[in-house]
C-alpha positions in Angstrom: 118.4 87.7 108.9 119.7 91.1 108.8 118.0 94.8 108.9 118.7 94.8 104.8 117.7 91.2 104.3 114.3 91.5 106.0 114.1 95.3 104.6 114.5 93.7 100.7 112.5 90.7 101.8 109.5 93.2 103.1 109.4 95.3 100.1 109.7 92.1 97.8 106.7 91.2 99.7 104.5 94.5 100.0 105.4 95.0 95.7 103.4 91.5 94.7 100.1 93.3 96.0 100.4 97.6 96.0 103.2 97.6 98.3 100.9 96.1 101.0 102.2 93.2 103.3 100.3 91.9 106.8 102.0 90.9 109.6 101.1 87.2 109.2 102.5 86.8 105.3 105.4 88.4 107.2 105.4 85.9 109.8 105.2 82.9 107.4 109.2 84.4 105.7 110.5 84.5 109.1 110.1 88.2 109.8 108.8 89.0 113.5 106.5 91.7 114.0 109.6 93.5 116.4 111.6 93.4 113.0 108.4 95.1 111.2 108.0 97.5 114.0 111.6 98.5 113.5 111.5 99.3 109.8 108.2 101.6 110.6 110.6 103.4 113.1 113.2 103.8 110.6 110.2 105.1 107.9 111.0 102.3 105.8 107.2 101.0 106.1 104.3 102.3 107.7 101.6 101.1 109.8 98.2 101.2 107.6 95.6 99.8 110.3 95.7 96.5 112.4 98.1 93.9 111.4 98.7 96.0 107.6 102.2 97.8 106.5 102.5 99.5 103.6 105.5 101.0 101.4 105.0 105.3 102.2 105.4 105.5 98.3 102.7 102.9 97.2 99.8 104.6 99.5 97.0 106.0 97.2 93.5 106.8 97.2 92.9 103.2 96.9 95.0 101.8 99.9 92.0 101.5 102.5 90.0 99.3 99.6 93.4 97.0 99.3 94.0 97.0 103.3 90.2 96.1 104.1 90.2 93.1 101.4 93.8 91.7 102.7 92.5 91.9 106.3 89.6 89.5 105.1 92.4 86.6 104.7 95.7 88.4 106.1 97.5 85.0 106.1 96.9 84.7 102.1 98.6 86.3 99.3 96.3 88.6 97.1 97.4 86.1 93.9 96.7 83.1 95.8 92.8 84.9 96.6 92.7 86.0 93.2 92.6 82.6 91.5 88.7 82.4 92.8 88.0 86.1 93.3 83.9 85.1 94.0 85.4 82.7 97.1 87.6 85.5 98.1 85.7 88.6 99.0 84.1 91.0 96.1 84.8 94.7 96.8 80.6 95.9 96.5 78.2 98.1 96.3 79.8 101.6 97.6 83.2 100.8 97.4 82.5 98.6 93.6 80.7 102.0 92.4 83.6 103.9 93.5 86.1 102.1 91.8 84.0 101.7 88.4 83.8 105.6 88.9 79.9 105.8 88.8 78.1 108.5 90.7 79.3 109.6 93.7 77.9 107.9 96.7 80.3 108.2 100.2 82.3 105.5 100.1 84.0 105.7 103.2 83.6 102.6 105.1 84.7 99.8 102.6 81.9 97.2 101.4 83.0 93.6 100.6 80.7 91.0 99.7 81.6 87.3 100.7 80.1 84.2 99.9 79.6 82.6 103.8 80.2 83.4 107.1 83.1 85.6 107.8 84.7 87.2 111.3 83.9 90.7 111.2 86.9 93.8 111.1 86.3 97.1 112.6 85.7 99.2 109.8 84.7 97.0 107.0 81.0 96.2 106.1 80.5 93.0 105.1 77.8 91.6 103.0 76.7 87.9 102.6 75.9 86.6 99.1 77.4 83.8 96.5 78.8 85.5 93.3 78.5 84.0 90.2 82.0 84.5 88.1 80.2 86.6 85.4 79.1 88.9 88.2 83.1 89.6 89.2 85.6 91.6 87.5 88.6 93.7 88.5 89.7 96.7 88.8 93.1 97.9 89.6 93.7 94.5 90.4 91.0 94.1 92.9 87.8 91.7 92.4 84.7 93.8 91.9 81.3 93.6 91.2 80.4 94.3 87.9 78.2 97.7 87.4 75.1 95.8 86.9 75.4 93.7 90.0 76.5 97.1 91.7 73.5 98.7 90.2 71.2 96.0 91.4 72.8 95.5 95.0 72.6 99.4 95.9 69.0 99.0 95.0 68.8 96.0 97.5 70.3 97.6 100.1 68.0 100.7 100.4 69.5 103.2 98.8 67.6 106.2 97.6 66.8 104.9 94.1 67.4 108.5 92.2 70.9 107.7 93.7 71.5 104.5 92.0 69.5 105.6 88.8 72.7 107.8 88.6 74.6 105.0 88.4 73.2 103.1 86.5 72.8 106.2 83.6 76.9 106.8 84.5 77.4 103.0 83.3 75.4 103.2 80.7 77.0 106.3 79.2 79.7 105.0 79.4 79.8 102.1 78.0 80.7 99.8 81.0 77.4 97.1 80.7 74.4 97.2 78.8 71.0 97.3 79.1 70.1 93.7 78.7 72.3 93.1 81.3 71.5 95.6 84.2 67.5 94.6 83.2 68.7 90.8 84.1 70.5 91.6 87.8 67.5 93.8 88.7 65.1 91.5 87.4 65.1 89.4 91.2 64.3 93.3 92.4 61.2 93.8 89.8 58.3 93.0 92.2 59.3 94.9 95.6 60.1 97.8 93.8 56.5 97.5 92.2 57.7 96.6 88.2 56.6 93.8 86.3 60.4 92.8 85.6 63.7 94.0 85.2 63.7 95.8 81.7 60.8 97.8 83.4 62.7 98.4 86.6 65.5 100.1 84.8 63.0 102.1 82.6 61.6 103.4 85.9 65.2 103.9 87.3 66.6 105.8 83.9 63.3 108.0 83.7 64.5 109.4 87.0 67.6 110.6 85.5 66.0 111.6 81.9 67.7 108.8 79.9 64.8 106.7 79.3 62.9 106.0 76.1 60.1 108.1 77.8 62.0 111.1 78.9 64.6 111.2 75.6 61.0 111.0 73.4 59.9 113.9 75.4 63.1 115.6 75.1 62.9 114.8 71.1 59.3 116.2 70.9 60.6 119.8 71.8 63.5 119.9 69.3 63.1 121.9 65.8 63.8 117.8 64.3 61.3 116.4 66.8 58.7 119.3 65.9 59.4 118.6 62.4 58.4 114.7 62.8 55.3 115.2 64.2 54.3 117.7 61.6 55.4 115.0 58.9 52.9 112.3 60.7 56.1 110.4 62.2 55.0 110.9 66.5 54.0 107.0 66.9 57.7 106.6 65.5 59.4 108.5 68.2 59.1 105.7 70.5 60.4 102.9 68.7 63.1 104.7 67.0 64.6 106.1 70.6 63.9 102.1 72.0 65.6 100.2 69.0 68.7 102.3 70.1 70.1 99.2 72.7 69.0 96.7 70.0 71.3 97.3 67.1 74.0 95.6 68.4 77.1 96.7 66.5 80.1 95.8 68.8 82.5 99.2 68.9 85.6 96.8 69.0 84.6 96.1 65.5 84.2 99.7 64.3 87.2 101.7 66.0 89.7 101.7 63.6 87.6 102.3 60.6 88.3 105.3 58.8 85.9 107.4 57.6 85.6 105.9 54.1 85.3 102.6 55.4 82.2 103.6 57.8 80.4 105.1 55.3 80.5 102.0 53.4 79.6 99.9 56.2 76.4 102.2 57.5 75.2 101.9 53.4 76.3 98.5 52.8 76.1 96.6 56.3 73.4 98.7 58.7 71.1 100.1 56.5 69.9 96.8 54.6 69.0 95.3 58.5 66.0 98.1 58.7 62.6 96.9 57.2 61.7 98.2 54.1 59.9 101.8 54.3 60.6 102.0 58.2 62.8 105.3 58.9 65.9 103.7 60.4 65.6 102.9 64.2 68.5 105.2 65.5 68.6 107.4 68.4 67.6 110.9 67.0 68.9 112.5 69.7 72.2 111.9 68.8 71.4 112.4 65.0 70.3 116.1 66.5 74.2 116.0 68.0 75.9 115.2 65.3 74.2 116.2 61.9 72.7 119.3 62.6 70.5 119.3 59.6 67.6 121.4 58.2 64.6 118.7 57.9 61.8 119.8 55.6 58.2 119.1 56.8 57.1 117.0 54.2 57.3 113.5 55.0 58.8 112.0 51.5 61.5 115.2 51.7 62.2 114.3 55.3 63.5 110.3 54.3 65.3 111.2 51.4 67.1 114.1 53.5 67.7 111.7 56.8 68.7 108.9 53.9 71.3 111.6 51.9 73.1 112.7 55.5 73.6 109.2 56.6 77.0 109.4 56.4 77.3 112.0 58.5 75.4 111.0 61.2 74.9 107.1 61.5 78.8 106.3 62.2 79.0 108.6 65.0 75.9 107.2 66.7 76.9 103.5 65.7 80.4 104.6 67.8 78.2 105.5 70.4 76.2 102.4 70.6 76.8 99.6 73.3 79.6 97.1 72.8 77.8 93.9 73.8 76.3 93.2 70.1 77.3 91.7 66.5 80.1 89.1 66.7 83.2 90.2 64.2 81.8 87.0 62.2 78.2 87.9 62.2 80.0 91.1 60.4 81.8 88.9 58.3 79.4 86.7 57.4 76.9 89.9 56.3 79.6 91.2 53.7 80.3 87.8 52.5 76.4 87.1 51.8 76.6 90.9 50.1 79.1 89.7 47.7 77.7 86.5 47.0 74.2 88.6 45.8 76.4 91.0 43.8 78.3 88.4 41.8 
């Protein structure tokens, strides 16, 4: 095989998985490791630790996350691992939150999880757990743990929970797993870290960074709209209206291309008729505050038919804001269809 042959064969190679090869996939298409050292001579490739190579061009701030997981199984191509990514090695904890984008832990020595006993690389730090499929995703191609699991291994591991409370408020916000889920992978973690379960444990961890029901009620109490609940009688509502917030379960997916017409009609028509009767609508006031900016009037009876009037204005932009894991498209369907029905 010639210097071009192996120098196309090498970069067919290193473009299947981020323009990285190892020497062994090398190996297995006839190319020696003299031939690889050649082409790093000749700056076609570069040396990017023990046994990796890499395409100068493709090298990123995500290259030591690709190289570590390839030098797990440097004999294996990455789409051959990634038909059973929980078998293959999870990227974890430091180096999952890092490539989620949440918080902002040091992240320089990469963390990958795998399921049994594995032969340990300088400068990887491997942890030993079986992964479940839902607890997997990727990201920029590379298996992951999911935020929750990432939220609830950090925890594990020892580090400093205001830390991972971070994290777990930087998921939240934005929209990357829920609350019913990040409650379920912490709730193996309730009892050592001195909660009764896991919904409690992430109350605890969320209060740390001012996003929990405690700490936005507090936060509510000192607005002018806040103020002005408590002087209609509404305080014991505070609670439950901040808290019903993760229950409402409208799926965004559903909502996004809505225009405005269209979400009016949906808040009146859809939303509204799932609060009890005579119990001001559950909603995050917070982000009523945000988004309405209206004067409330003390009195009580005033205060509903003002909060009922500006519905429009307020309750689509907090229903976009919502969590996505909620109402199936049919469960929306089937709500309208039942509407009908009663009209005709």
């Amino acid at each position: 095989m010639g210097v071009t042959d192996v120098a196309a064969r090498v970069s067919e190679l290193a473009a299947r998985q981020w323009g990285l090869l190892t020497t062994a996939q090398a190996e297995a298409e006839g190319i020696t490791r003299l031939q690889l050292a050649r082409l790093a001579d000749a700056g076609v490739i570069e040396r990017f630790g023990r046994g990796i190579y890499a395409s100068p061009a493709a090298v990123d701030e995500r290259t030591p996350l690709r190289a570590a997981w390839l030098s797990l199984s440097p004999s294996e191509l990455a789409e051959e691992r990634l038909a059973d990514p929980p078998s293959s090695g999870v990227l974890s904890h430091t180096s999952a939150a890092s490539l989620h984008g949440l918080g902002d832990l040091l992240d320089d020595e990469p963390e990958i999880m795998v399921p049994g006993r594995k032969q340990s690389r300088r400068g990887i730090r491997l942890h030993r757990a079986t992964l479940r499929t839902d607890e997997v995703t990727l990201v920029e191609g590379l298996p992951v743990t999911t935020p929750a699991r990432t939220v609830a291994d950090l925890l594990r591991d020892g580090h400093d929970p205001s830390h991972v409370a971070e994290i777990a408020g930087d998921a939240l916000r934005h929209d990357l797993t829920s609350r019913q889920e990040m409650a379920a992978a912490l709730e193996p973690l309730a009892r050592r870290n001195g909660q009764p379960n896991g919904a409690a444990l992430l109350e605890y961890l969320l209060d740390l960074v001012g996003l929990s029901s405690k700490a936005l009620a507090t936060n509510l109490a000192g607005s002018d709209l806040g103020k002005a609940l408590v002087t209609a009688g509404q305080l014991s509502a505070i609670r439950s209206i901040i808290e019903a917030v993760s229950k409402l379960n409208i799926p965004t997916n559903a909502l996004g291309s809505l225009k405005v017409e269209a979400m009016e009609s949906f808040t009146k028509d859809i939303v509204l008729p799932r609060f009890p009767d005579g119990v001001l609508p559950k909603i995050d006031m917070s982000a009523i505050i945000e988004a309405a900016n209206v004067s409330i009037p003390v009195d009580t009876e005033a205060f509903e038919k003002v909060l009922s009037a500006s519905v429009p204005t307020w309750l689509p932009e907090v229903i976009r804001a919502l969590p996505a894991d909620a109402w199936s498209p049919s469960a929306l369907t089937t709500t309208s269809a039942d509407r009908d029905e009663a009209s005709a």
